[in-house]
LUMGU-129924 format. One record per residue: residue in three letters; x, y, z of N, C-alpha, C in turn. Coordinates in steps of 0.001 Angstrom, whole numbers, plus 524288, in hexadecimal, padded with zeros to 5 digits. Layout:
BEGIN
AlaXYZXYZXYZ
...
END
This chain:
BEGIN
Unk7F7D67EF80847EC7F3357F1CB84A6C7EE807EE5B84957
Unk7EC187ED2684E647E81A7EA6984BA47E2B47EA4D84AAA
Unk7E06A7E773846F57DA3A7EB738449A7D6C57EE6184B1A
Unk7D7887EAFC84F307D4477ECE08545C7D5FA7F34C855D8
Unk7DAF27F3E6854A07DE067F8058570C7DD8E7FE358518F
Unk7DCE07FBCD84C927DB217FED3848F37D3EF80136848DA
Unk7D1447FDA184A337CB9F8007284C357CCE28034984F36
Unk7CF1D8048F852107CEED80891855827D10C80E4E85478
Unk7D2D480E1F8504E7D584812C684F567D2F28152B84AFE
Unk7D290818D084AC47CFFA81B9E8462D7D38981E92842E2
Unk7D0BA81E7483DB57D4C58209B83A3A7D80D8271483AEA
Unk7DC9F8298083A607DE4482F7783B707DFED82F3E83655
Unk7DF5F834A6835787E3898367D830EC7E87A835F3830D2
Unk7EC908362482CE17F14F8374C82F897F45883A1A82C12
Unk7F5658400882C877F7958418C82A2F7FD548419182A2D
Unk800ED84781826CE8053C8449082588807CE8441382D3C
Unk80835847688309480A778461B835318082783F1D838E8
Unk8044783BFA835CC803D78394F839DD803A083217834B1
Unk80865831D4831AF808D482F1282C63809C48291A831B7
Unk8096C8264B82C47807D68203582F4980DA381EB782F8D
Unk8121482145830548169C81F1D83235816D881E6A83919
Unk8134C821FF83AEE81376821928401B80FE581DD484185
Unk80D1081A9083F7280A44814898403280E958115883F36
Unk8135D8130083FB58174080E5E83CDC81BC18111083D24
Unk81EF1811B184453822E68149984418827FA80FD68433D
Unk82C3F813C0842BD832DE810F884161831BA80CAB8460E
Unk82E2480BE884B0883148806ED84E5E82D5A8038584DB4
Unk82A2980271849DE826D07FE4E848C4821B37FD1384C58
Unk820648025384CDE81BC6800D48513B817EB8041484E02
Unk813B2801A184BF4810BF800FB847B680C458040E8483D
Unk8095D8068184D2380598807ED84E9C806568096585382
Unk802EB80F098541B8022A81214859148046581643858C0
Unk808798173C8569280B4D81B77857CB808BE81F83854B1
Unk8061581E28850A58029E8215E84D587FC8A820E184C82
Unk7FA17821D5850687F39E820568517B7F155821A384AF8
Unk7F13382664848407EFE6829FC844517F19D8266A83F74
Unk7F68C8258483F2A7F7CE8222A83A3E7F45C81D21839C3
Unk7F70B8191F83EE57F433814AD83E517EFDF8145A83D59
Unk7ECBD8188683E227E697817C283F487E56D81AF2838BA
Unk7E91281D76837647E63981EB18315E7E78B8196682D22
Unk7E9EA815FE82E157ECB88120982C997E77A80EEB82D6D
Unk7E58A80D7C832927E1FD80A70833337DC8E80BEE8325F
Unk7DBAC8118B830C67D6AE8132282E7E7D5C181396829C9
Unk7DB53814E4826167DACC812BC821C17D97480EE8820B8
Unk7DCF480A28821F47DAFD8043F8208F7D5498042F8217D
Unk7D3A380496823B27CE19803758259E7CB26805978215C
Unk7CC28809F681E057C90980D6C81B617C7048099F8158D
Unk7CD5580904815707CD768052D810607CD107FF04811D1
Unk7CC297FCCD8162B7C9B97F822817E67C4F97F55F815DC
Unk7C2227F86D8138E7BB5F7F668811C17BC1C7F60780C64
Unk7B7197F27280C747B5C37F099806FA7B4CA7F36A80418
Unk7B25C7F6E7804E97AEEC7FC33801B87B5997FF617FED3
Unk7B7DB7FE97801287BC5A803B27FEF77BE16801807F8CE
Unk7BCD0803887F62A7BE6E805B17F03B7C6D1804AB7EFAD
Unk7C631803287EC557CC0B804F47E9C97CE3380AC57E912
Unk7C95880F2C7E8037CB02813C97E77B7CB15816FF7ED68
Unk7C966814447F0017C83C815697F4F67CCE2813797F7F5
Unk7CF8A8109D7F6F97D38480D087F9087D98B80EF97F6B2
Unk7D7B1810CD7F14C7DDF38146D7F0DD7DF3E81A197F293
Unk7DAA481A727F2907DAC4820267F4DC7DC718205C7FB0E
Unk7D97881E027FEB47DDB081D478035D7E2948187C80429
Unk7E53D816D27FFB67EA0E815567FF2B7EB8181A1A7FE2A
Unk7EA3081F2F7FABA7ED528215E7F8D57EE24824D87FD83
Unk7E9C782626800327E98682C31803957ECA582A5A807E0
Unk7EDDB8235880A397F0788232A80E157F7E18245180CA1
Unk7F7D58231E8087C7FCC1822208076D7FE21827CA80451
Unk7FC0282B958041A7FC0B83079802FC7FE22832CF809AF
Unk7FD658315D80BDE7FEDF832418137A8030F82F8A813AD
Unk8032F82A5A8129E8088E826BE815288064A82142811D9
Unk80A4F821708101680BF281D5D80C5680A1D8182980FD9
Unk80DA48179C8121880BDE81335815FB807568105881862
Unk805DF813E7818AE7FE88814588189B7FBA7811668166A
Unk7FD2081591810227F9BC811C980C6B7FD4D80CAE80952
Unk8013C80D2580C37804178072380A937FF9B8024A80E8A
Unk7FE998040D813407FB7F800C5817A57F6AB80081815BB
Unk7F3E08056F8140F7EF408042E810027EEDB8005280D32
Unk7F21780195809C37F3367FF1E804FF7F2597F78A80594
Unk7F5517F792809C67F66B7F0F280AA17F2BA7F01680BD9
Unk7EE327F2658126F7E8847F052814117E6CA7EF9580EC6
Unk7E5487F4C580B037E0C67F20A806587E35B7EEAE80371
Unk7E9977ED2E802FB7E7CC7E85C7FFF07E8F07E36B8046D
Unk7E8C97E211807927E6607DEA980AAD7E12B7DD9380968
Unk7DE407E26180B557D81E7E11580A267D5B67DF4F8062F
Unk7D8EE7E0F7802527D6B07DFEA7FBDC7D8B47D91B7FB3E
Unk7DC4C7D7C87FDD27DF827D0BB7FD257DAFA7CFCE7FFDD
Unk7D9D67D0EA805B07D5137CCBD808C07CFEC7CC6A805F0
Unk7CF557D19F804AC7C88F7D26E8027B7C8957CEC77FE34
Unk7CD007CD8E7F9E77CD1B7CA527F6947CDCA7C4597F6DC
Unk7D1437C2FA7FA6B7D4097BE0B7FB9E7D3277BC4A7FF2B
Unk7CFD87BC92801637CFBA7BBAE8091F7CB357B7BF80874
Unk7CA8B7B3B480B4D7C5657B22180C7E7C22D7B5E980E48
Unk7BD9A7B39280D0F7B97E7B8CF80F1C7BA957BAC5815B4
Unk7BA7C7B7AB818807BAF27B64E81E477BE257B9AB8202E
Unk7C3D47B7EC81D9E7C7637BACF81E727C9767C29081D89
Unk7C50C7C11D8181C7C50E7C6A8816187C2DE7CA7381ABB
Unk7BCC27C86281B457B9CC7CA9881F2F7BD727CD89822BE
Unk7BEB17C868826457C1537CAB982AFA7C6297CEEA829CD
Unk7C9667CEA0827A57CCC07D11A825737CC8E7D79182404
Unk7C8937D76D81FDD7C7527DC4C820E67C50F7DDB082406
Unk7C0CF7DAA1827547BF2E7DD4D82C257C5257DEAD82F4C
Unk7C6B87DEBC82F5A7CB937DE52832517CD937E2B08310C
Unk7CDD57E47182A677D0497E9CA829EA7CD5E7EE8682B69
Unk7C6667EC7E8294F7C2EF7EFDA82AC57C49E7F29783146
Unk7C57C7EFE18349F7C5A87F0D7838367CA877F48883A40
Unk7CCE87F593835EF7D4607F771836B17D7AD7F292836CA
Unk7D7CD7EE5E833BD7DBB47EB86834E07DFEA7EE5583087
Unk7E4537ED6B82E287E75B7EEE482BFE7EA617EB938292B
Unk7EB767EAA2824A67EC6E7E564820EE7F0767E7C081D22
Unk7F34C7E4CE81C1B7F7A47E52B818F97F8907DF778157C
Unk7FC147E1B88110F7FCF17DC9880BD0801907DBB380CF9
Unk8052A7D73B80ED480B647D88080F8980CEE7D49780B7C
Unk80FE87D44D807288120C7D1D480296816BB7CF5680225
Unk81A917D4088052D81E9C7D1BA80287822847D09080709
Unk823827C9E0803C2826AA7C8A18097682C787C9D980A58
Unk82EF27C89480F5A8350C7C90780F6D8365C7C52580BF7
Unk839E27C611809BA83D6B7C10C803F583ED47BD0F807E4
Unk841427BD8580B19842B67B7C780DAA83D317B51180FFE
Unk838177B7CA810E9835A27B4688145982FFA7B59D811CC
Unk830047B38280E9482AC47B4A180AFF826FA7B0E780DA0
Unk822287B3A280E9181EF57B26D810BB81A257AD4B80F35
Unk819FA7A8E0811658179C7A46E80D968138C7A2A28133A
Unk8108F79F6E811A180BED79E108165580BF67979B815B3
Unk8095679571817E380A4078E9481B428025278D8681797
Unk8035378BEA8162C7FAAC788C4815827F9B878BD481984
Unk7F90B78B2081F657F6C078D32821177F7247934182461
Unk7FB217961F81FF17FA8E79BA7821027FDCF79DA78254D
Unk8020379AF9825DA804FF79D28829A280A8079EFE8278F
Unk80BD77A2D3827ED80FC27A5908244C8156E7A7BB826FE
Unk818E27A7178224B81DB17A80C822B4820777AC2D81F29
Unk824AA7B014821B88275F7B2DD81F0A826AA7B7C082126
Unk8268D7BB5B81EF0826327C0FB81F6D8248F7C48981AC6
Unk8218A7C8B681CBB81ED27CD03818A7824F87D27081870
Unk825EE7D2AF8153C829C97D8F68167B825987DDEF81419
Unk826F97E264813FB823897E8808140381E427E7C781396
Unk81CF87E43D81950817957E3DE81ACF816E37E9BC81D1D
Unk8120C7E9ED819CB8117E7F26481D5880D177F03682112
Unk80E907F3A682485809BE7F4E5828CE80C017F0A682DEA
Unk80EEA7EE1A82DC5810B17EA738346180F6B7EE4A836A0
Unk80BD27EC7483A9380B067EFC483FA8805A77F2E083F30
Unk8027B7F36283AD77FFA57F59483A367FB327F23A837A1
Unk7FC4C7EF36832647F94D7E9B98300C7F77B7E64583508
Unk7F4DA7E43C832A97F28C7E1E7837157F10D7DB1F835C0
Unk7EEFB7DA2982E997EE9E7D76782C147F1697D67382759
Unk7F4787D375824A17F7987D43D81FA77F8D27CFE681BCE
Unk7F5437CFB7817727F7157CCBB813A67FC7F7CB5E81257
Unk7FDE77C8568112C804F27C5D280FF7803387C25880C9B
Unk8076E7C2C1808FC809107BF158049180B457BA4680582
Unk808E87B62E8058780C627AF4C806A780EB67AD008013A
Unk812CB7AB2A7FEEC813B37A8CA7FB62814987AAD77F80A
Unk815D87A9AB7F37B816CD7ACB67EEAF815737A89B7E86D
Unk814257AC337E3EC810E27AC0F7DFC280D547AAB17E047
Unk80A607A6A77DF79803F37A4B47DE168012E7A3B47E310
Unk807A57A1CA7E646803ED79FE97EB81804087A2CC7F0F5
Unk804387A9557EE6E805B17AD727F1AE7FF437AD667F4DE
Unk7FF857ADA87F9BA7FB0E7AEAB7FCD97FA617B24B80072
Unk7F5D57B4D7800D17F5D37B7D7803B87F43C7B65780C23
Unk7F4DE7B98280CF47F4F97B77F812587F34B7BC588155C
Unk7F0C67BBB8819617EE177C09981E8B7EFBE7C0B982347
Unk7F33C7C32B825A87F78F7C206829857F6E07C59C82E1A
Unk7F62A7C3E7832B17F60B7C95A8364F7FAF27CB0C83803
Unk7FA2D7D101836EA8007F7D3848348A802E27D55183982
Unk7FE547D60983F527FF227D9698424C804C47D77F84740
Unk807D57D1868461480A1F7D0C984BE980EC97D51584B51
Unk8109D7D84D84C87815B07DB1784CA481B4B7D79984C12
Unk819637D39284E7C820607CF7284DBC820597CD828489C
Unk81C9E7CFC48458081E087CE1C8410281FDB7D17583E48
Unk820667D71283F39821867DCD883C46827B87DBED83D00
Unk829587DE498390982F527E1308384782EC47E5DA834B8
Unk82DE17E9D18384B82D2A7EE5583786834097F1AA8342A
Unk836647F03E836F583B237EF298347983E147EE2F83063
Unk83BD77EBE582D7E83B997E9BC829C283B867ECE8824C2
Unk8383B7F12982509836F07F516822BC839BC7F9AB82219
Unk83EA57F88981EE7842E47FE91820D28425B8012381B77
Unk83DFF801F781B1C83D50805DC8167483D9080B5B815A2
Unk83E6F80EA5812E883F54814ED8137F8390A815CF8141C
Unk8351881332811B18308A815118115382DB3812338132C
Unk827698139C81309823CE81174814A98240280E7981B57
Unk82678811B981EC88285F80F4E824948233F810D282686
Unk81EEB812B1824378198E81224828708161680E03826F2
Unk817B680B19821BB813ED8088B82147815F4802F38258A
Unk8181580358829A4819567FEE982C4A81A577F87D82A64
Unk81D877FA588267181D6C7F5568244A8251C7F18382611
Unk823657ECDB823CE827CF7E9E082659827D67E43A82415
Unk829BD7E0DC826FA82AAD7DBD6827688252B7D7EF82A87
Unk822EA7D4478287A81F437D20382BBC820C47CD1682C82
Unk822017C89B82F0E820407C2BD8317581D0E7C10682F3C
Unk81C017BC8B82B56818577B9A882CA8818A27B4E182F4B
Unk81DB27B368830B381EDE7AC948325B81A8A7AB3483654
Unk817CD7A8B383528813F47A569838C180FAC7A71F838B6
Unk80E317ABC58357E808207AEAE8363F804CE7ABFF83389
Unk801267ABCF835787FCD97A834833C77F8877AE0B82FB2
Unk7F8507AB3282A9C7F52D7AD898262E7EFCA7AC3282515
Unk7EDD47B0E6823317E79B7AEE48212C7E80B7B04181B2A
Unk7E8E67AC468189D7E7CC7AB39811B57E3917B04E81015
Unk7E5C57B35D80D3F7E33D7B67C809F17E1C67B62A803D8
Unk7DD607B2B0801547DC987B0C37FD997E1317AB767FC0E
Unk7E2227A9717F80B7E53C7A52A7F5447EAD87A7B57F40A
Unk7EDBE7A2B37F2187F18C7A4877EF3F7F1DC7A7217EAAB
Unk7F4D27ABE87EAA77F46A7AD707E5D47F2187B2887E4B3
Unk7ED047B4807E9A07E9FF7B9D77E8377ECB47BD6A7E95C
Unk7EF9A7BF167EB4E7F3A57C3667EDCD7F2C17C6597E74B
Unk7F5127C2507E3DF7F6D17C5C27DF8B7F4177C55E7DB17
Unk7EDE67C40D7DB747E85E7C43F7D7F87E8B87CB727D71A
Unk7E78B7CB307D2407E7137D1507CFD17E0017D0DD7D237
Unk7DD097D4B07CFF17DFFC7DB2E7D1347E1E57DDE67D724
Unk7E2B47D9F27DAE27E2747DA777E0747E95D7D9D77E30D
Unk7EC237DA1A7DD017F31D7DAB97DF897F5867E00A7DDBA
Unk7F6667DDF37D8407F9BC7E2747D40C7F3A27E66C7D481
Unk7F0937E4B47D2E57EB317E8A27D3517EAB67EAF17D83C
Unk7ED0F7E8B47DB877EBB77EC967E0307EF547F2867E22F
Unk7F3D07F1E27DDEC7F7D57F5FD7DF8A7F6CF7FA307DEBD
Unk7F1257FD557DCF17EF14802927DC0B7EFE9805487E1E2
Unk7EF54800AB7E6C07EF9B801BE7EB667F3EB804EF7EDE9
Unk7F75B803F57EB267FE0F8056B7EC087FEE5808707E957
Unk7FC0580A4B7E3C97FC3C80E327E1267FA02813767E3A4
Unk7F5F1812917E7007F1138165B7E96F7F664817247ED3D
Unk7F90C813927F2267FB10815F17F52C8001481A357F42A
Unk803DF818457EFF9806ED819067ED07805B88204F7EB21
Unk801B881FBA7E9707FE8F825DF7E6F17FE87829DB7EDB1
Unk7FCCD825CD7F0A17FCC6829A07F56A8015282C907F808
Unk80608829167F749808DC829107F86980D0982ED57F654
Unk80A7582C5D7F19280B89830B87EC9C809AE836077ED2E
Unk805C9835FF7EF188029E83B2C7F0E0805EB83DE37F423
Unk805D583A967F9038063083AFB7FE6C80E9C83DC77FD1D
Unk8108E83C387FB2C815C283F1F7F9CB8151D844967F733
Unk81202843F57F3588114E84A0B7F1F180ED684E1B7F5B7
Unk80C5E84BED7F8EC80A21850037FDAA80C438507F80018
Unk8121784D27801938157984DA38045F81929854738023E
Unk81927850617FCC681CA0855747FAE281BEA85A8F7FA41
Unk8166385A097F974813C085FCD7FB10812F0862D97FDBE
Unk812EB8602F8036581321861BB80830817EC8643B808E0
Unk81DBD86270806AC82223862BE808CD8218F8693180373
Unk821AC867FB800478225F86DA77FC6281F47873338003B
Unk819168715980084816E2875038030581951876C7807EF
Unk81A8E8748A80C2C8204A8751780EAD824118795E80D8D
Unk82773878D480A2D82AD987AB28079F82A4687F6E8048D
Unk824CB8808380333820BB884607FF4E823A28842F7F92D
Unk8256587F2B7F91B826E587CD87F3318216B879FF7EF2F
Unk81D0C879FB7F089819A08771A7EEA3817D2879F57E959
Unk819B487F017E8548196C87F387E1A381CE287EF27DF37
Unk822BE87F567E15B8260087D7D7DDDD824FC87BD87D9B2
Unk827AC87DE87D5C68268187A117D0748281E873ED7CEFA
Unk82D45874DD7D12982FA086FD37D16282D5486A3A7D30D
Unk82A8B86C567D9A082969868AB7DBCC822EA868167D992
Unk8215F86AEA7D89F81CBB869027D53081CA2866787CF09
Unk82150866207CCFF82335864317C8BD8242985EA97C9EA
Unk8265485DDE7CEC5827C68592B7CFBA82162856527D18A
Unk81F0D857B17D5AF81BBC8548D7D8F68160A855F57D504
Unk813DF858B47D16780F78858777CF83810708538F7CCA3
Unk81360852CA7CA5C8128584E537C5CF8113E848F87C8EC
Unk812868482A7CDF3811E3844417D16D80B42846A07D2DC
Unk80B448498A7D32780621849807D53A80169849887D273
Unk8032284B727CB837FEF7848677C78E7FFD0845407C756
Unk801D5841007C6D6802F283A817C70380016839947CAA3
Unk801DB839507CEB27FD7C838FD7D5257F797837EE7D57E
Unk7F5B583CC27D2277F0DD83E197D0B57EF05839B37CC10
Unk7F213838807C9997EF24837557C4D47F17A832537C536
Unk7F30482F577C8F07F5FD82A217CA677EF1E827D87CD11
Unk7ED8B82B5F7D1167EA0E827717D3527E571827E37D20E
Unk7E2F3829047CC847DE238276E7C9EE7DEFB820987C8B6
Unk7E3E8820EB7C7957E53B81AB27C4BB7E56C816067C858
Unk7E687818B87CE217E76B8151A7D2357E1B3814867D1E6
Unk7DF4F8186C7D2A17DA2C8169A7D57B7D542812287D006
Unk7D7E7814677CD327D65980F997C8A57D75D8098C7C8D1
Unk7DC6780A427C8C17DE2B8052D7CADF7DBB88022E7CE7A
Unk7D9F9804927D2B37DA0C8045E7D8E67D348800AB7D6EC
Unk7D0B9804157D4117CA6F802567D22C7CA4F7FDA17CE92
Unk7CECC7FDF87CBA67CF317F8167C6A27D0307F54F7C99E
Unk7D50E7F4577CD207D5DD7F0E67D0CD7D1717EC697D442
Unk7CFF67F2DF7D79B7CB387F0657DBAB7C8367EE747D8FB
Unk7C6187F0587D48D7C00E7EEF97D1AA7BE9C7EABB7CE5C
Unk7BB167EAAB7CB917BAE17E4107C87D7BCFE7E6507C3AC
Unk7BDA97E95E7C2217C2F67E8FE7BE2B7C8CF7E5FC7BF88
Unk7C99D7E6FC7C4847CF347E5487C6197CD1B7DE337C662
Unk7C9DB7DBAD7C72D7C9337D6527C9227C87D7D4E37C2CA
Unk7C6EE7D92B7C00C7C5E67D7AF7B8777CAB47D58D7B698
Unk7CDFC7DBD77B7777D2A47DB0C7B6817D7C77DCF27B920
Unk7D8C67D8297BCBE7DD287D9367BFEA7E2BF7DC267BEA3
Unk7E2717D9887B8D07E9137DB2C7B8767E9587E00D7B718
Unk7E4017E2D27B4297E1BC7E8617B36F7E2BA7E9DC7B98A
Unk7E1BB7EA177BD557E3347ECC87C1297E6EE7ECC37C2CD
Unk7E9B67E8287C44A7EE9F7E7A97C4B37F3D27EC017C283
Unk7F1777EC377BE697F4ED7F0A87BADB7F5C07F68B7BC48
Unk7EDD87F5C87BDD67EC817FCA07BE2F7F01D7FB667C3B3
Unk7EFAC7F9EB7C6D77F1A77FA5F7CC027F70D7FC467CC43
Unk7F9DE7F6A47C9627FE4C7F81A7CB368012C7FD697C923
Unk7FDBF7FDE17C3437FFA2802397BEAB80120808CB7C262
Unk7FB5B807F97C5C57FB9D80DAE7CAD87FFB580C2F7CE37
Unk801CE8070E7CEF9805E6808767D5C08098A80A347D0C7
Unk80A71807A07CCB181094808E77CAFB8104380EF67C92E
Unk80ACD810227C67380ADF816D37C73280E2181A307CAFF
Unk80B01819977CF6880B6581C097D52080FF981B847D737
Unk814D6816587D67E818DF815277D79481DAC818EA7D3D8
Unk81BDD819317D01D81EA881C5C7CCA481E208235C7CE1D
Unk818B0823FA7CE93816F8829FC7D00181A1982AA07D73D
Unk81A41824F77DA4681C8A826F67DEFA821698294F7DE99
Unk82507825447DAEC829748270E7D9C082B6F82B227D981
Unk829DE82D937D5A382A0B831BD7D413827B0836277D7D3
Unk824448356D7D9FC82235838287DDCB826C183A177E2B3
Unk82A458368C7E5BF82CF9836817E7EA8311A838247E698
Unk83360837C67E1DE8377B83BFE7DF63836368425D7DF5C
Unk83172842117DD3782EFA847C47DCC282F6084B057E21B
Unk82D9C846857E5C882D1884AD37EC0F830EB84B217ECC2
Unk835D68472E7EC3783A9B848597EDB783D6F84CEA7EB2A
Unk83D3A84DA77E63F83EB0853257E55083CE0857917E703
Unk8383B857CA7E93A8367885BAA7E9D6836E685E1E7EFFC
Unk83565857B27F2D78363885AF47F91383C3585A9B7F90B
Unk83E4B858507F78D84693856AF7F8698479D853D37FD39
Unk84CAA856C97FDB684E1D852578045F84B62852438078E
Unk84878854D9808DA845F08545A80DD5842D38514880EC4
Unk8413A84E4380BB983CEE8494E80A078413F84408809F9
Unk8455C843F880C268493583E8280CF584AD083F4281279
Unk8483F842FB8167D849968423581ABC844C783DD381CAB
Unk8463383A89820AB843FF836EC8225383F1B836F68256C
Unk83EB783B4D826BE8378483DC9829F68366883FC482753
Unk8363A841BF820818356C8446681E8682F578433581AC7
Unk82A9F843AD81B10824CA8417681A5A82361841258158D
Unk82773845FA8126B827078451780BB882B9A83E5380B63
Unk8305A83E4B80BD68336783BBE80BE183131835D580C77
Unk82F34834468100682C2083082813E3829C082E188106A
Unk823CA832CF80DB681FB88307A80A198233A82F1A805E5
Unk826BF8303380391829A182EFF7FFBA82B9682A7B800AD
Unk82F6582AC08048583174825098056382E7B81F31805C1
Unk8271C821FC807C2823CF81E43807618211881C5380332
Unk820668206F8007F81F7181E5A7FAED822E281B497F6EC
Unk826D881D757F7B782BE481AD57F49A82C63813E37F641
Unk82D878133E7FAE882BBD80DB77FDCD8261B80AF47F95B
Unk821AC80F017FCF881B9680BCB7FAF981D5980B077F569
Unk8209680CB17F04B81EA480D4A7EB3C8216B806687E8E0
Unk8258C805317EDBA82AE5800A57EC0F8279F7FC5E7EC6D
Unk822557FA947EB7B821127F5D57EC89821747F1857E856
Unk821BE7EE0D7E7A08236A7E8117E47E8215D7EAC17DFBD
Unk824CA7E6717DCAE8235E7E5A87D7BD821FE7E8C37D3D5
Unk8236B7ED907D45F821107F3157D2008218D7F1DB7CC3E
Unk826CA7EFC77CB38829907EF187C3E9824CC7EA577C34B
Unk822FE7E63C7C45D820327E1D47C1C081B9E7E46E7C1E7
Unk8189A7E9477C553814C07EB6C7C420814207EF867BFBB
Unk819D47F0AF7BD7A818FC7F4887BA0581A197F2247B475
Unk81A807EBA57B62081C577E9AD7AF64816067E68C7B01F
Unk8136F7E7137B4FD80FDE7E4E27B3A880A637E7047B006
Unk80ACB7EE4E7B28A8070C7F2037AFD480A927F31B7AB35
Unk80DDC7F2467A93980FE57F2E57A3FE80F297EF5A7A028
Unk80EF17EA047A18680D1B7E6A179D7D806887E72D79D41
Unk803D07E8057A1FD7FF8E7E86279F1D7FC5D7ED8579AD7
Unk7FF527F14079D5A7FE9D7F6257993E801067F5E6793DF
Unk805FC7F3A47945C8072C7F44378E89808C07EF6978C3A
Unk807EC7E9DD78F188088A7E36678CBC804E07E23978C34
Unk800177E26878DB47FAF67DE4278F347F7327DF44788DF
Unk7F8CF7E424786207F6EC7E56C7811E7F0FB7E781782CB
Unk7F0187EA6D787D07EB677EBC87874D7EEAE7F38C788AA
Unk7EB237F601784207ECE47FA43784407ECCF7FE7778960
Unk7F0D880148789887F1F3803EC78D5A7ECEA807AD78FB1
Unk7EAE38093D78B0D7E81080C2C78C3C7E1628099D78FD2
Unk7E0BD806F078EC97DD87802817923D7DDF7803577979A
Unk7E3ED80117797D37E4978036E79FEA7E258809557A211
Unk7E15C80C1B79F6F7DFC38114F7A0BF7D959810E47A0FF
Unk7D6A380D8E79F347D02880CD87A2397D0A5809A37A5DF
Unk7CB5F80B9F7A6B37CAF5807FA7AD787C7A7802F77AB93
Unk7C61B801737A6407C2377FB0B7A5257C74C7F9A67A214
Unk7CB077F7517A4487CFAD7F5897A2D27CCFE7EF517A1DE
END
């Protein structure tokens, strides 16, 4: 979709009958069929597009989209960190236009990780080869950072995401997350615009520090299942059960008392504490996704006992958010992030109790 065709539409609500799977049906046709989705998709972005928006301001609608549909705030999720790579790494010039570009509804995505056989590398002058795999948003992105090369002389790159012969929608045979339209991308022959030097992709506090982002959507997600499950009890007129409140409260104090820490994070990160001390954020960051990854877990066991089979039939909206969260929670490297907040809490010899203020 492209930024001309996004001014025009104004933002809708979308509740649970009108979820962003129908911006992104089973035959790969990406837009139209759902005026209401796309357009809350493209009024979000826009919201969180400006300079002025806060980190606490920014998890909070990661969290509230992905409290609706996972997918959502998976598409969230990627525009702001696009914006946060250009605003940092971009020539000025480039920055400008760029975000003018989102300002306007353009739609931006981070795509990382390549297919193993055809890892993606660029020529001096920026013309690139290989392929992106679980690029989210084909058909909907419009602009998209990609990864060229690998270790020191990993570069970033600004790619226009929008030709369709480059999508393999297909590609994507996952149980979950089938609205966030994600797939297979082309790059053979696309011509790139350099996003900062070699090497910034993975400058703290703006990588591992940035995963509070995924923690915020992650929490929504988290939400967004228990309201599921609530809905389905109230239904049923099971919602005092003892049982099932035995099971799902303890998820839902965790819940509660999970995203004071995100939104901490979210402030050390953004702020000149995080540029003080990077690897201090880094920690807080990742310390909340692996929280939230652990609390999803468990979260998804819990509903499953409680609503039962009827939540493994395949149209089924508790079932669905589950299956989408379970997907969103599988992303890289989870074990090197948890030996990474473990050596610094209990190797680095600075006492534990320290991590618990915020003048770290």
């Amino acid at each position: 979709m492209t930024v001309a065709n996004r001014q025009s539409i104004s933002p809708a609500p979308t509740g649970p009958e009108e979820p962003l799977a129908q911006a992104c049906p089973a035959d790969s046709t990406p837009i139209g069929h759902s005026p209401d989705a796309a357009a809350t998709l493209c009024g979000l972005a826009e919201t969180i597009s400006g300079d002025g928006v806060g980190s606490e301001a920014l998890a909070r609608a990661l969290r509230d989209a992905a409290e609706r549909d996972l997918s959502l705030g998976r598409l969230l999720e990627g525009h702001a960190n696009a914006l946060q790579l250009i605003r940092h790494y971009a020539d000025p010039q480039v920055a400008s236009q760029r975000l003018a570009d989102a300002a306007g509804g353009g739609l931006f995505g981070v795509w990382g990780a390549d297919v193993p056989a055809r890892p993606v590398s660029a020529t001096p002058e920026g013309r690139l080869s290989g392929a992106k795999r679980f690029a989210s948003g084909l058909g909907l992105v419009d602009k998209a950072i990609v990864t060229a090369g690998r270790g020191p002389e990993l570069q970033l790159f600004l790619i226009d995401a929008s030709d369709p012969a480059r999508h393999d929608h297909d590609s994507w045979d996952m149980a979950g997350m089938q609205a966030s339209c994600s797939g297979t991308f082309d790059c053979d022959g696309l011509a790139a615009e350099p996003i900062g030097g070699p090497g910034v992709y993975t400058v703290e506090p703006f990588f591992v520090g940035g995963t509070w982002r995924i923690a915020a959507v992650t929490l929504g997600g988290i939400v967004g299942l228990i309201q599921h499950a609530g809905r389905v009890l109230r239904e049923r007129g099971q919602q005092d059960a003892e049982a099932h409140l035995m099971r799902l409260a303890p998820i839902s104090v965790r819940a509660v008392a999970a995203w004071p820490a995100i939104l901490r994070a979210a402030r050390f990160a953004s702020g000149p504490d995080g540029h003080a001390a990077p690897e201090e954020a880094a920690v807080l960051s990742v310390s909340c996704r692996l929280l939230t990854e652990e609390l999803g877990q468990d979260a998804i066991a819990a509903v499953e006992r409680s609503v039962g089979l009827s939540m493994f039939t395949t149209d089924d909206p508790t079932g669905q958010h589950a299956r989408d969260l379970a997907c969103y929670m599988r992303q890289a490297t989870r074990d090197a992030f948890l030996l990474r907040a473990g050596q610094a809490y209990l190797g680095s010899g600075k006492p534990l109790r320290e991590w618990l203020d915020d003048d770290l």
